[in-house]
C-alpha positions as CSV (number, residue, x, y, z in Angstrom):
1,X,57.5,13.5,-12.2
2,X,57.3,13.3,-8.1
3,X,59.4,14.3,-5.8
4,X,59.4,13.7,-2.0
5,X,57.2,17.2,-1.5
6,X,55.4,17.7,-4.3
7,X,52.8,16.5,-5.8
8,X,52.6,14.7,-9.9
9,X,50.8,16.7,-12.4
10,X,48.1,15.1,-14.8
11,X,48.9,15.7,-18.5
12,X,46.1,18.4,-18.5
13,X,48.0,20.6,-16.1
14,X,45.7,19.0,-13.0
15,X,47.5,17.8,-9.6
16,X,46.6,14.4,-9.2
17,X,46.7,13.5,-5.4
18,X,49.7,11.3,-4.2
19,X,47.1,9.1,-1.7
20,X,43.9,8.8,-1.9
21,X,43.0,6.9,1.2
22,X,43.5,10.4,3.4
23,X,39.9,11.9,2.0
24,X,36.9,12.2,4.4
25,X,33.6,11.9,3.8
26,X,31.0,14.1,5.6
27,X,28.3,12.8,6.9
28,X,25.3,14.4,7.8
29,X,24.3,15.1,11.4
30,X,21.2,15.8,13.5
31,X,20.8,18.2,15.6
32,X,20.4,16.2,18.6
33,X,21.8,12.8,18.1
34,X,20.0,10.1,19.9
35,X,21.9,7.4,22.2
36,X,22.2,4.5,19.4
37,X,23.5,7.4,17.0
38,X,20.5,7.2,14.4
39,X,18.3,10.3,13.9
40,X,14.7,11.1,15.8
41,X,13.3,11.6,12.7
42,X,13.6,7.3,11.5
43,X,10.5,6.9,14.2
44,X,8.3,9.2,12.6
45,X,9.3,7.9,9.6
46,X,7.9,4.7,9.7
47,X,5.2,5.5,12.3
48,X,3.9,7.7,8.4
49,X,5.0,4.6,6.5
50,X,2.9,2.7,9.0
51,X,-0.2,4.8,9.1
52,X,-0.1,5.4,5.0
53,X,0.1,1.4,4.7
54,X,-3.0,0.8,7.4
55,X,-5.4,3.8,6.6
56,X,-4.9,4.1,2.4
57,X,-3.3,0.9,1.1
58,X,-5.3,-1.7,3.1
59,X,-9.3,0.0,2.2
60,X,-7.9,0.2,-1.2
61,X,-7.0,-4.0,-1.1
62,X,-10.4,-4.6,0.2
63,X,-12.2,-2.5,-2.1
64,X,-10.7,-4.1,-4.8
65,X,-11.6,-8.0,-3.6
66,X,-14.8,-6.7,-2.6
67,X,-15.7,-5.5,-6.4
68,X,-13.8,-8.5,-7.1
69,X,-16.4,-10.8,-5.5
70,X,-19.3,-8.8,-6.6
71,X,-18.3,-9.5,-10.4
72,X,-17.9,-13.1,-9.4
73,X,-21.3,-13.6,-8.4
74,X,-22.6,-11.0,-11.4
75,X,-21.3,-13.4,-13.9
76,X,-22.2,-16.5,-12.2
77,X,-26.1,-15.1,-11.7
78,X,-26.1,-14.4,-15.6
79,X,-24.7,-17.8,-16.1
80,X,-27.3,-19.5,-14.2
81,X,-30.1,-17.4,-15.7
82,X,-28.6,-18.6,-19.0
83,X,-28.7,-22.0,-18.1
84,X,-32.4,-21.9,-16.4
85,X,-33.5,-20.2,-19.9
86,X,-32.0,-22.7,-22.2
87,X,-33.4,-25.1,-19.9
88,X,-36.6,-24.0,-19.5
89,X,-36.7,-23.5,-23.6
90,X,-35.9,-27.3,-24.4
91,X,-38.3,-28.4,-21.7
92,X,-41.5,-26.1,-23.2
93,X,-42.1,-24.5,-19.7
94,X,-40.3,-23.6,-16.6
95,X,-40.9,-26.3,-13.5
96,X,-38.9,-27.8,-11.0
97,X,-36.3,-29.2,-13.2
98,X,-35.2,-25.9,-14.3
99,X,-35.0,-24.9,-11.7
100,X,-32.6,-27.5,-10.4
101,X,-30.3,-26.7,-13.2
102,X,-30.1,-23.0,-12.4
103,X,-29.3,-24.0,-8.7
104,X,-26.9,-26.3,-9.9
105,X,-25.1,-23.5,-12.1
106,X,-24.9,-21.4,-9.0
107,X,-23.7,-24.2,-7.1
108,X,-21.0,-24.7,-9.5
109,X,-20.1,-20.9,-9.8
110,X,-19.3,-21.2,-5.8
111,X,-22.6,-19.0,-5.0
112,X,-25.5,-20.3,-2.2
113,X,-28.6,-20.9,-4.3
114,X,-30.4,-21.0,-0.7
115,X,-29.8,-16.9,-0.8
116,X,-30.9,-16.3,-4.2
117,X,-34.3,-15.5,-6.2
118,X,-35.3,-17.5,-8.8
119,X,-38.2,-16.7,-11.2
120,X,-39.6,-17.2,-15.0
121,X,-41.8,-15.2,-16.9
122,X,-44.0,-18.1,-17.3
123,X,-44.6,-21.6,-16.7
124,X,-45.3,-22.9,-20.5
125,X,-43.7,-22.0,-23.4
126,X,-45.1,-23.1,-26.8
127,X,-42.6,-22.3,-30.3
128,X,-40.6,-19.8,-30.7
129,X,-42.1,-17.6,-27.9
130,X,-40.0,-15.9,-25.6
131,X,-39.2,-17.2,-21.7
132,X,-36.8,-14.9,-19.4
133,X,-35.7,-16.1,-16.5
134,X,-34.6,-14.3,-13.9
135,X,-31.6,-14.9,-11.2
136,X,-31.2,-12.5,-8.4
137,X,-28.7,-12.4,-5.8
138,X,-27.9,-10.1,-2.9
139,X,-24.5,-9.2,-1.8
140,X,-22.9,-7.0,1.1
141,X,-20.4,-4.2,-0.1
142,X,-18.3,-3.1,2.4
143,X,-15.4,-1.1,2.2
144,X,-13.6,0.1,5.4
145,X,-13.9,3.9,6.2
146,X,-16.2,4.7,3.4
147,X,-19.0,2.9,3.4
148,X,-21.5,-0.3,3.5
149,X,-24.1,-1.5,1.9
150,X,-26.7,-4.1,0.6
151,X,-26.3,-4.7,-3.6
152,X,-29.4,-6.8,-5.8
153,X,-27.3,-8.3,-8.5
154,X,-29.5,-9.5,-10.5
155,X,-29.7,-11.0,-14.3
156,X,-32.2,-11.8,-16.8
157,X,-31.9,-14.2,-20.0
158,X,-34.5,-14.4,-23.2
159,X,-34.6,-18.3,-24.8
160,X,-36.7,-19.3,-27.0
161,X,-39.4,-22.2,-26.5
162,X,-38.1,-25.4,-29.0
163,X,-41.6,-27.4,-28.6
164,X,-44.4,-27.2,-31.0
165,X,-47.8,-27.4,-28.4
């Protein structure tokens, strides 16, 4: 029920406005309002965004490639010791064959031999006794605004000798 000066009721006993394109919104206002009508305070904000992104987020990134790389060239030295073992156990001794195949493994495993150590518990192996061979490859840490430093990864692996001497 409208009329020209009042306005309709809802069945609840609520008005129920005639036009609703005469509301305003409020907006919220600075207390100095710069030239291009934003807010001083949209500068800092990114200038934080900014710094947060530069000084946390990025050392955080590297740190985690770094440890990233560092387990790359763990398991790659443990696969080359593996290989210059098994090697070394099939041949009945460690010589410059062996030694070959565990720079080949590194090789392989995207690591310079050239910068790694390489050595055997012995030269000649007889049945069933026990070589180790030894891979051992130095790596630089370095993690921005903490810290850097020099890391031995190394790795050892136990064969057995498979020739009766």
């Amino acid at each position: 029920m409208t009329t020209a000066g009042r306005a309709a009721t809802a069945p609840a006993g609520r008005p129920v406005l005639a036009d609703r394109t005469h509301r305003t919104h409020r907006t919220r206002r600075c207390s100095t309002p710069s030239p291009r009508g934003r807010s001083p305070e949209r500068g800092q904000e990114t200038l934080q965004a900014i710094l947060v992104v530069a000084l946390v987020l990025l050392p955080v990134l590297v740190s985690i490639l770094s440890f990233g790389a560092l387990v790359h060239v763990s398991i790659g030295a443990q696969a080359a010791a593996a290989a210059g073992a098994r090697a070394a156990g099939t041949a009945g001794g460690f010589g410059p064959a062996e030694v070959l195949r565990v720079e080949q493994e590194l090789t392989a495993n995207g690591i310079d031999p050239r910068t790694c150590r390489i050595s055997a518990s012995q030269s000649q192996v007889g049945l069933d006794q026990p070589i180790s061979v030894t891979v051992s490859c130095p790596e630089h840490v370095g993690v921005p605004f903490l810290f850097q430093r020099d890391v031995d990864l190394s790795s050892t692996f136990v064969a057995r000798g498979e020739i009766n001497r």
